[in-house]
N, C-alpha and C positions, 0 to 999 in steps of 0.2 A: 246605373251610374254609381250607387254609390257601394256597389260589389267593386269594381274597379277598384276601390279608397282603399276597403277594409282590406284586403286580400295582401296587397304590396304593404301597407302598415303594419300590419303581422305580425308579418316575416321580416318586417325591418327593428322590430319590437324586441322576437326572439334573437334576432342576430346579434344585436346590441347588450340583450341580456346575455347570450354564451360567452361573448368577447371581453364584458366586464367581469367575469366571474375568474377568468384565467390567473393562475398564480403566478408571482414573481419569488421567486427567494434565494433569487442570488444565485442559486445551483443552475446549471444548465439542465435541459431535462437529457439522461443519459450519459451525465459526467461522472466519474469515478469519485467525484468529491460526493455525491449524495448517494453514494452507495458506502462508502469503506466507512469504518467505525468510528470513533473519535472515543471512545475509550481507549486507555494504556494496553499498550500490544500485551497480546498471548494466545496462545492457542494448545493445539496437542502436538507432540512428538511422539511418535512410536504408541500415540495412543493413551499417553501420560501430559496432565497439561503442565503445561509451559507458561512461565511469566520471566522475560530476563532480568536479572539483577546488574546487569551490566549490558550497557551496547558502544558500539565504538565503530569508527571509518577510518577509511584507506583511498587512497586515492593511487591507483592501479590500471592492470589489464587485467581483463577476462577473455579468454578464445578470440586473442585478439583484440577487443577491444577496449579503447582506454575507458577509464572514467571510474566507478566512486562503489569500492565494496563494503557493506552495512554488514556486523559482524555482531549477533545477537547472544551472551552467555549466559547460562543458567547459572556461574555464580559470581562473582565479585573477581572481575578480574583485571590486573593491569594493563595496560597494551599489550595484549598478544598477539603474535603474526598467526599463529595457528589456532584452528577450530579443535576441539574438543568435544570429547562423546556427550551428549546432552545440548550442543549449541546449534544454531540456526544462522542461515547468512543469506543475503540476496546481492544482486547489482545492479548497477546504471548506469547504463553506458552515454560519456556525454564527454566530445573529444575538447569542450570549456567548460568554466568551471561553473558551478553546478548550481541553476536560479530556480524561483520558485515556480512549480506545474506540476501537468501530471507525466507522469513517465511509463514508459510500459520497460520494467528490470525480469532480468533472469536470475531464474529461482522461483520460488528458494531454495536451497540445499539444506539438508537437514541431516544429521550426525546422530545416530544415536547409539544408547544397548540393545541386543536383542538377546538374552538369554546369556549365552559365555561370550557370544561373538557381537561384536558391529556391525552397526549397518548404516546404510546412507540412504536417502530418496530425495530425487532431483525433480525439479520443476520448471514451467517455462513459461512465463507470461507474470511472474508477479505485478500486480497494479500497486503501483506507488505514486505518491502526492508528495513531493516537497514544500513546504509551507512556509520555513523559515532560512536562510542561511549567514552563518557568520564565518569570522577566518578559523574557529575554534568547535562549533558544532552545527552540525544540520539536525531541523525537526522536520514531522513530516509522518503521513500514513500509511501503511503496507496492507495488502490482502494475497494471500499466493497458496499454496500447493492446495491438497484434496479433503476434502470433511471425510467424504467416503473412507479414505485411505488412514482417518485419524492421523494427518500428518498436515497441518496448516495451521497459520497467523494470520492475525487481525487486528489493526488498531493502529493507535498514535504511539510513536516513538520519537526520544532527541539523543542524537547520538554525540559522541565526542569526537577531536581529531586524534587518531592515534599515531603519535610522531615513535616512527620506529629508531 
């Protein structure tokens, strides 16, 4: 009789201990917020790293789609519409205007030297987090192209609006 007790108590024992032990911390388990960095973006281009001195948005198309191009420059620059040899840029497409979450953006694109000549390398699937929005700048996380390829970013960035 008192095998019957012991046996269902147990196992009601350990249940109770696996199920209080479970963590909460806000992250979902498999969210792109507990994966991407929270350090200030940078990474490699062409295999040289990269940290921007400047970032700045656009609110645009890409291959059709509307919505918001993050344009990352290696120096100190004012609004420019165009990319330059040494910058990075990605998008995100969102046909309103643009709230906090995660996103899945195209890119990144990446600009750079290769010797006398330029070169580009494209990507697809950038993982991005917007975190903050105002009428003036979005913050927010980015992870996108290849380590293999020595051509990929990571981290937190706040961009500006650049009124062309």
């Amino acid at each position: 009789m008192k095998r019957k007790f012991i046996i269902p108590s147990l196992v009601l024992a350990c249940s109770t201990f696996f199920i209080s032990c479970s963590t909460d911390d806000g992250e979902e388990e498999g969210s792109k917020e507990a994966e991407i960095s929270t350090a200030a973006v940078s990474g490699f281009l062409n295999s040289v790293a990269f940290a921007p001195a400047t970032t700045h948005f656009t609110k645009g198309e890409s291959f059709g789609d509307a919505g918001y191009e993050f344009k990352l420059f290696s120096e100190v620059e004012e609004c420019d519409e165009f990319q330059s040899i040494g910058d990075i840029s990605f998008f995100v497409a969102s046909d309103t205007e643009l709230t906090p979450g995660e996103y899945d953006g195209k890119g990144p694109y990446f600009f750079y030297k290769d010797g006398e000549d330029s070169g580009t390398a494209s990507f697809f699937g950038a993982e991005v987090i917007i975190t903050e929005v105002t009428e003036t700048s979005i913050s927010g996380r980015v992870r996108g192209g290849d380590t293999k390829s020595e051509n990929d970013i990571e981290g937190m960035f706040t961009a500006t609006l650049c009124q062309k």
